[in-house]
C-alpha positions in Angstrom: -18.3 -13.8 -15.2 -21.4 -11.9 -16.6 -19.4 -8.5 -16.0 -16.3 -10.2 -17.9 -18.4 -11.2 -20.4 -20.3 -8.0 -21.0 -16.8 -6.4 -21.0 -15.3 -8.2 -24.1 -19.0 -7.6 -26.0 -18.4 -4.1 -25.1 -14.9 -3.8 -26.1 -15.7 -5.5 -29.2 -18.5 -3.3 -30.6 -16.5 -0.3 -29.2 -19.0 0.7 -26.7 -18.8 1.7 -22.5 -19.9 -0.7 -20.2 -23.5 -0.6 -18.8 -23.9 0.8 -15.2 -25.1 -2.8 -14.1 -21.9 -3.9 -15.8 -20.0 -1.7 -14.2 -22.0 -2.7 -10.3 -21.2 -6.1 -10.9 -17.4 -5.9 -11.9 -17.3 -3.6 -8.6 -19.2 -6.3 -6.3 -16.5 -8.7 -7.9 -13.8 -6.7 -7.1 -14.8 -5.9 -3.6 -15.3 -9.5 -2.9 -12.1 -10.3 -3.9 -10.7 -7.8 -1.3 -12.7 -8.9 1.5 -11.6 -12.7 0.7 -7.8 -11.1 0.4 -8.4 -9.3 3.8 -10.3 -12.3 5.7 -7.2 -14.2 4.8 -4.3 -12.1 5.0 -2.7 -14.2 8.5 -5.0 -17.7 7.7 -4.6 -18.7 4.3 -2.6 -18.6 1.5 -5.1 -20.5 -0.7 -7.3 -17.6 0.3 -5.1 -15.2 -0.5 -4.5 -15.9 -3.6 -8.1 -16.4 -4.3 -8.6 -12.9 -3.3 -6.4 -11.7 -5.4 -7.6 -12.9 -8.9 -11.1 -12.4 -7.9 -10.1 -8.8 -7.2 -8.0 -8.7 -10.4 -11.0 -10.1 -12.6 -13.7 -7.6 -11.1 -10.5 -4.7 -11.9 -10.4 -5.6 -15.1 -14.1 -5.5 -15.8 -14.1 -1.9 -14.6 -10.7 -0.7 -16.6 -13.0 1.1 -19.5 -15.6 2.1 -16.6 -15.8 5.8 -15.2 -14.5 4.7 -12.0 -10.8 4.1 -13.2 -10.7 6.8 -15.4 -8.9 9.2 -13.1 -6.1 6.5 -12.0 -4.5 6.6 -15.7 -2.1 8.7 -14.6 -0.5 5.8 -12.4 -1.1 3.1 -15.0 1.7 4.2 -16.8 4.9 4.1 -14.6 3.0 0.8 -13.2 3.4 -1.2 -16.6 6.5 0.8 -16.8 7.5 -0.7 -13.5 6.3 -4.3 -14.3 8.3 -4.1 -17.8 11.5 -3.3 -15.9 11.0 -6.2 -13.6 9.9 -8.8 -16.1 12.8 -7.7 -18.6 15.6 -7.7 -16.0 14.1 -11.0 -14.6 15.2 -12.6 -18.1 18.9 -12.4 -17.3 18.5 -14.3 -13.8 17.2 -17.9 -12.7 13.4 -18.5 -13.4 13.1 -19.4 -9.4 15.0 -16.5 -8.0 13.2 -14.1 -10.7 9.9 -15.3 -9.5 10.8 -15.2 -5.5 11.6 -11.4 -6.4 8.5 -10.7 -8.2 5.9 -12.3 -6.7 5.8 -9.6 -4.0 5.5 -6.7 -6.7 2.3 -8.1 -8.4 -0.1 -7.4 -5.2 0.5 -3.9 -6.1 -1.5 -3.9 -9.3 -4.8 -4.3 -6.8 -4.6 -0.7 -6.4 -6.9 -0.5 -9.8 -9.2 -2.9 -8.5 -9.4 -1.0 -5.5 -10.2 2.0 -6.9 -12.9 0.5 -8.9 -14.6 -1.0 -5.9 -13.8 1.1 -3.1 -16.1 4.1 -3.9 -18.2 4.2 -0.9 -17.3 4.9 3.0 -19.3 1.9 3.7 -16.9 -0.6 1.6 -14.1 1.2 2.8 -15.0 0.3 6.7 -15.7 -3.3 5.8 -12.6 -4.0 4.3 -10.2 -2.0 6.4 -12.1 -3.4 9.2 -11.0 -7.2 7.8 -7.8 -6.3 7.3 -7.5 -5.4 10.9 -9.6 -7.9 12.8 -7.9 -10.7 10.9 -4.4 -9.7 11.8 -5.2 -8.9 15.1 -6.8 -11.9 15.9 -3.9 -13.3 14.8 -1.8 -11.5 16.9 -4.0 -12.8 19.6 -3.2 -16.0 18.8 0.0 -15.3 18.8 0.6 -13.8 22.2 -1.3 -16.6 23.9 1.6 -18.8 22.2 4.2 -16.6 23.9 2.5 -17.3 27.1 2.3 -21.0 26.5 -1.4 -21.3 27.0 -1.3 -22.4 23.2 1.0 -24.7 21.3 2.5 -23.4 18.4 1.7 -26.6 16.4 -2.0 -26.4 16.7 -2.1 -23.1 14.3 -2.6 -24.5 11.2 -2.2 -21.5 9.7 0.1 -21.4 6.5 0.4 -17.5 6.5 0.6 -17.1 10.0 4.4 -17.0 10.4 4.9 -14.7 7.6 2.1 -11.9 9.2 3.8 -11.6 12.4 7.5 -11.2 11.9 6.9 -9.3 9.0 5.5 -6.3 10.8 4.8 -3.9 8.1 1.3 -5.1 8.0 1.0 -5.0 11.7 2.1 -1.2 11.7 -0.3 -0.9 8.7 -3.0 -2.2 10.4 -2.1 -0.1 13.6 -2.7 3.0 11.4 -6.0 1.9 10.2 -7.0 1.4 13.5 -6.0 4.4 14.8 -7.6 6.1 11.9 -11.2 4.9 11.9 -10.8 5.3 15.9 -10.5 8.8 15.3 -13.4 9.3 12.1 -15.8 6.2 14.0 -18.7 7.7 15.0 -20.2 4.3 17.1 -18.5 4.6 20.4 -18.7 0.6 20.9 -16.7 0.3 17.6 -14.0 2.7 18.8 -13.3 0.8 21.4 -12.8 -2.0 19.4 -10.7 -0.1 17.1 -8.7 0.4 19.7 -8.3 -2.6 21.1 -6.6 -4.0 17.6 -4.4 -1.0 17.5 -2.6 -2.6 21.0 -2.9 -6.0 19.9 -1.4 -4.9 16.5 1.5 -2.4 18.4 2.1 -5.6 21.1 2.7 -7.9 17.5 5.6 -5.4 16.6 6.8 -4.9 20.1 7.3 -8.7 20.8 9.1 -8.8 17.3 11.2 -6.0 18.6 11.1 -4.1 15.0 12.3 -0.7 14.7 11.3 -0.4 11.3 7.8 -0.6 12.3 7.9 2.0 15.0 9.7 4.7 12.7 7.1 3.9 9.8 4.0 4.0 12.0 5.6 7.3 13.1 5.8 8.6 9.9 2.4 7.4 9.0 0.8 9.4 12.2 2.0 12.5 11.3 0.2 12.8 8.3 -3.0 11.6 10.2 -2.3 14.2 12.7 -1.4 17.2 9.9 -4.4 16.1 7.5 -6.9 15.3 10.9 -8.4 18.8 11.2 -10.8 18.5 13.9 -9.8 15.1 14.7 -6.3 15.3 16.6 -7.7 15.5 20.4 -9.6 11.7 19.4 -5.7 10.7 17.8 -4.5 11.9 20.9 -6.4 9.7 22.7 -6.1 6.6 20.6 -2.2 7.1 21.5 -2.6 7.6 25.1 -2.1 4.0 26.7 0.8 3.5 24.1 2.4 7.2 25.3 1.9 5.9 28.9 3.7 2.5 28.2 6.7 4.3 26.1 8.6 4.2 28.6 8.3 0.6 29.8 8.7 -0.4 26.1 12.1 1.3 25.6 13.4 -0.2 28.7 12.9 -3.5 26.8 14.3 -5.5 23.9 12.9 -3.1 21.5 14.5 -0.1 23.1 18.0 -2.3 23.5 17.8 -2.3 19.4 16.9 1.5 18.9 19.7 2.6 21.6 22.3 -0.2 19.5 21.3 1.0 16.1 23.8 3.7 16.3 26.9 1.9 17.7 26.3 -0.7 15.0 26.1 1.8 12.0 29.4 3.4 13.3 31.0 0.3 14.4 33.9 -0.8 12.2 35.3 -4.5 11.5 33.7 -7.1 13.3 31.4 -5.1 15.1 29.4 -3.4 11.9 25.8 -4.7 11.5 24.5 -7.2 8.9 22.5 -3.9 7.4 25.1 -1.6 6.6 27.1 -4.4 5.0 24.4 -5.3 2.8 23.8 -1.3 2.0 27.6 -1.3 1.1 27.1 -4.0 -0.7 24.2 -2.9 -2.2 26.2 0.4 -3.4 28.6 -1.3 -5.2 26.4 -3.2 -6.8 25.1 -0.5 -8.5 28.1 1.5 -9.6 29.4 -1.8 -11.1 25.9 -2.5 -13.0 24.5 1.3 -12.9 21.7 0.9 -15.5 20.3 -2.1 -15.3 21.6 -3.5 -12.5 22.6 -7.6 -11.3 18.7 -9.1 -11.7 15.6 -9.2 -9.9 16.9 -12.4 -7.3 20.4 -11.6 -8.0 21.0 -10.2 -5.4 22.2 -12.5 -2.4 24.4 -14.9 -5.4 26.0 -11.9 -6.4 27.1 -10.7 -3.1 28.8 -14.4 -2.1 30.1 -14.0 -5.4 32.0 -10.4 -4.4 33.0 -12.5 -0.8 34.1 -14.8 -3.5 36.7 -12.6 -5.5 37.6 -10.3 -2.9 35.1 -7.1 -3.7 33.9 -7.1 0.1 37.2 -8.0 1.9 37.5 -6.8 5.5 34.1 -7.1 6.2 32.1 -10.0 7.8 30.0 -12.6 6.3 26.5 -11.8 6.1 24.3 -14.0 7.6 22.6 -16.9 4.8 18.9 -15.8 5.8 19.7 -12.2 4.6 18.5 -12.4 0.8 18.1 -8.5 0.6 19.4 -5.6 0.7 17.6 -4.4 3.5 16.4 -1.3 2.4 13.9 -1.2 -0.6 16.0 1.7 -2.5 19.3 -0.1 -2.2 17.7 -3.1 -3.1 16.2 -2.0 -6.3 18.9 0.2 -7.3 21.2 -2.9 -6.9 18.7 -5.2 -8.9 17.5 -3.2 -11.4 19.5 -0.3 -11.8 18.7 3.4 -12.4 16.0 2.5 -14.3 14.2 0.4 -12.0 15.0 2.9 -9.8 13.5 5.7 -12.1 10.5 3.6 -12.5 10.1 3.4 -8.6 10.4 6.9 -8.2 8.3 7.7 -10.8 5.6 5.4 -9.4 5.9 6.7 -5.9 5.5 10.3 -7.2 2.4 9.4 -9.1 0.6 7.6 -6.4 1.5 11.0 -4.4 0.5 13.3 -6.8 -2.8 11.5 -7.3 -3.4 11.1 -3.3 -2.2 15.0 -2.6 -3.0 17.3 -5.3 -5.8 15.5 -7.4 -8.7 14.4 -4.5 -9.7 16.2 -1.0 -7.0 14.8 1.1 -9.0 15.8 4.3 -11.7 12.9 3.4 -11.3 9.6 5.4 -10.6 7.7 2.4 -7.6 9.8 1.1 -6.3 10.0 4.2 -5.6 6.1 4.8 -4.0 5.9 1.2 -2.0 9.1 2.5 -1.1 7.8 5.8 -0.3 3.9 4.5 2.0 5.4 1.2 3.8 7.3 4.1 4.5 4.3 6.4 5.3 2.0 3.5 8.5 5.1 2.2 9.3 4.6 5.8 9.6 0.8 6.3 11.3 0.9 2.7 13.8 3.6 4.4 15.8 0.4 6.3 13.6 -2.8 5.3 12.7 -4.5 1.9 8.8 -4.6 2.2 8.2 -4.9 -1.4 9.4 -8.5 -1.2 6.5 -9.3 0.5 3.1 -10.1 -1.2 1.1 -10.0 2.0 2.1 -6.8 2.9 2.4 -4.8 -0.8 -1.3 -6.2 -1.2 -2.4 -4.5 2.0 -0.7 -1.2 1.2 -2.3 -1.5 -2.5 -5.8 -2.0 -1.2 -5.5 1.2 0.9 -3.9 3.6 -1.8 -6.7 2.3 -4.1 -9.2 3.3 -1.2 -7.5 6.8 -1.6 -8.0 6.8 -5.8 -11.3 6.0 -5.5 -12.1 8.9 -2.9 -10.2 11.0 -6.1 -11.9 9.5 -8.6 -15.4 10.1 -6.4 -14.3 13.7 -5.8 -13.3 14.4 -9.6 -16.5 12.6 -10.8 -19.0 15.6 -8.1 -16.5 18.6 -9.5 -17.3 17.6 -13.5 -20.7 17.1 -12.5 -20.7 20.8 -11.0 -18.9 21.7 -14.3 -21.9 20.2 -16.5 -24.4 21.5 -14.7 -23.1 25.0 -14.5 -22.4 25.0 -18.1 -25.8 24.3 -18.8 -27.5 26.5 -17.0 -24.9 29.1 -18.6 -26.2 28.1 -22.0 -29.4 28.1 -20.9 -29.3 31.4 -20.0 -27.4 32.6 -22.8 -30.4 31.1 -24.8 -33.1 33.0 -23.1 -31.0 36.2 -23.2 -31.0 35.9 -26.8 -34.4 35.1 -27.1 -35.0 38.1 -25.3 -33.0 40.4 -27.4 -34.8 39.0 -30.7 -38.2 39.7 -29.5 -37.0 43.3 -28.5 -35.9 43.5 -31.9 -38.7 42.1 -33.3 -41.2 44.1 -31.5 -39.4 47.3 -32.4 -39.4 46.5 -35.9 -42.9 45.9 -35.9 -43.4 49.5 -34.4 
């Protein structure tokens, strides 16, 4: 509150916040993410704590040195935001708001920026994330094997962590990541113990989203590692061992269906290429702005309705997406939304790859999770999902901030060599008008 405070003085007068100013807004913030991350499977009270704490302590820091090198993503954000809350005005206040809610997570990636600006804070709150959803994955396995009961875990985001495994696979790629940079052997094996607790989560769930995404996400942790690969190498060992048991399973039953089921025809086509037909047609019947944020599942039993989707089957009621997070906000919100997605993801990109060192450990995981959320997007509609857009936020922020930090040292160098190149300009000219001086005088 005193940081808040101190901010609206400071606006007011015109003036730049105060470094303790600008210390407490960043403790604020970075409490709020620790609260977001301690919660992320437990509480949705929490949760939502987290996030306004985070927010408040962001917003103290917005005129602070710390965010000034993220403007270049602030724009297409509030672009992004506009598009949503515009097109939300033409559908149902409830179904706008289901569609939204899991967008708004995403503007934590200022607040981490702003708070994220050590190694230290980094490892405590990546190290959150992943001990809480692994413990919960814990918990979770000891359900499947009946030691537990189900109705003792009073937990009112437990559900939602598990079966949506984009923040397992997220919190596999931390793991794996700070198993390879950890320098304390005892907290490498405890990395690595998540990272198969967090892999089991999304093997049980039987998700091949999850597997292709972390996939994606490892190979730019493998290209970007340097001197790092032979420790990634042997993060991945017990799961390259156990491949091939997995694949025998239910998991590789779906990977070896997936393509019989895109290329089947009538009743045997899947649910997701239905909804990605569906999706299409959506958008070359509304091309600009498309049917609504929330729209999206009334308008496609309205085209069962009239006839627009004859001669395929009925997509199942629980299916409110379009399964793919492209198709889904091209059908929702048109090319623009579409545009302002892009745009967005090319910022965020832009920012990670070209403006910071992207070998650091901090750039790296907002690299490596930006990569694994395009892939889960690829065939699943993760930015529905508050839990796990606020995960993938706090990570990317972790990567600005390394940017930010990085920027901050090179226009440091800058100053500093700019002053000693006036100060020696200064003495050389000194110099030259006591020659002159001196040979005047003679």
């Amino acid at each position: 509150m005193v940081a808040l405070l101190q901010t609206r003085q400071a606006i007011r007068r015109g003036q730049g916040l105060t470094s303790i100013a600008i210390s407490r807004a960043q403790s604020v913030a970075f409490f709020g993410l620790m609260c977001l991350a301690l919660s992320l499977a437990w509480s949705t009270a929490g949760f939502s704590i987290g996030i306004i704490l985070a927010m408040l302590g962001g917003l103290a820091c917005l005129r602070a040195s710390s965010l000034s090198k993220t403007k270049l993503i602030l724009l297409p954000t509030l672009f992004w935001v506009a598009v949503l809350i515009i097109g939300g005005l033409r559908s149902p206040a409830t179904q706008a708001w289901d569609e939204v809610r899991g967008f708004y997570p995403l503007l934590l990636i200022f607040p981490a920026a702003a708070a994220l600006t050590s190694y230290k804070r980094l490892v405590w709150v990546a190290g959150a994330f992943v001990i809480a959803t692994a413990a919960a994955g814990f918990m979770a396995l000891l359900a499947d094997l009946g030691l537990i009961h189900p109705e003792n875990l009073r937990f009112s985001g437990f559900v939602t962590i598990l079966t949506y495994s984009a923040t397992m696979a997220n919190a596999f790629l931390l793991a794996a990541v700070f198993f390879c940079w950890c320098p304390n052997r005892r907290w490498s094996i405890l990395w690595l113990l998540c990272g198969m607790l967090h892999l089991e989560g999304i093997v049980m769930n039987a998700t091949r989203a999850a597997m292709v995404a972390i996939v994606m996400g490892l190979v730019v942790v493998a290209v970007l590692g340097r001197g790092k690969r032979l420790r990634l190498l042997l993060f991945l060992s017990p799961f390259l061992v156990a491949t091939p048991f997995v694949l025998q399973g239910e998991l590789g039953e779906r990977f070896w269906e997936t393509r019989s089921e895109l290329l089947a025809d009538g009743e045997g086509i899947s649910q997701r290429r239905i909804m990605w037909t569906a999706a299409r047609r959506m958008f070359e019947e509304h091309p600009m702005m498309g049917v609504g944020p929330g729209n999206f599942r009334p308008e496609l039993d309205a085209m069962y309705a009239d006839g627009r989707m004859d001669g395929f089957p009925k997509v199942k009621e629980e299916h409110q997406q379009a399964h793919s997070a492209f198709m889904h906000v091209a059908a929702t919100t048109g090319l623009v939304g579409l545009l302002a997605m892009l745009w967005w993801f090319g910022a965020l990109f832009w920012c990670l790859w070209r403006k910071g060192n992207r070998f650091r450990v901090e750039n790296l995981v907002g690299l490596a999770a930006l990569a694994l959320f395009l892939g889960f997007s690829l065939s699943d509609t993760s930015l529905r999902n508050s839990r796990v857009t606020a995960m993938m936020a706090a990570c990317v922020g972790a990567g600005l901030a390394s940017v930010s930090a990085a920027n901050a040292v090179s226009a440091a160098r800058k100053q500093s060599d700019g002053e000693l190149a006036d100060t020696a300009s200064k003495a050389s000219g000194s110099a030259a008008a006591n020659e002159a001086e001196s040979a005047s005088s003679a």
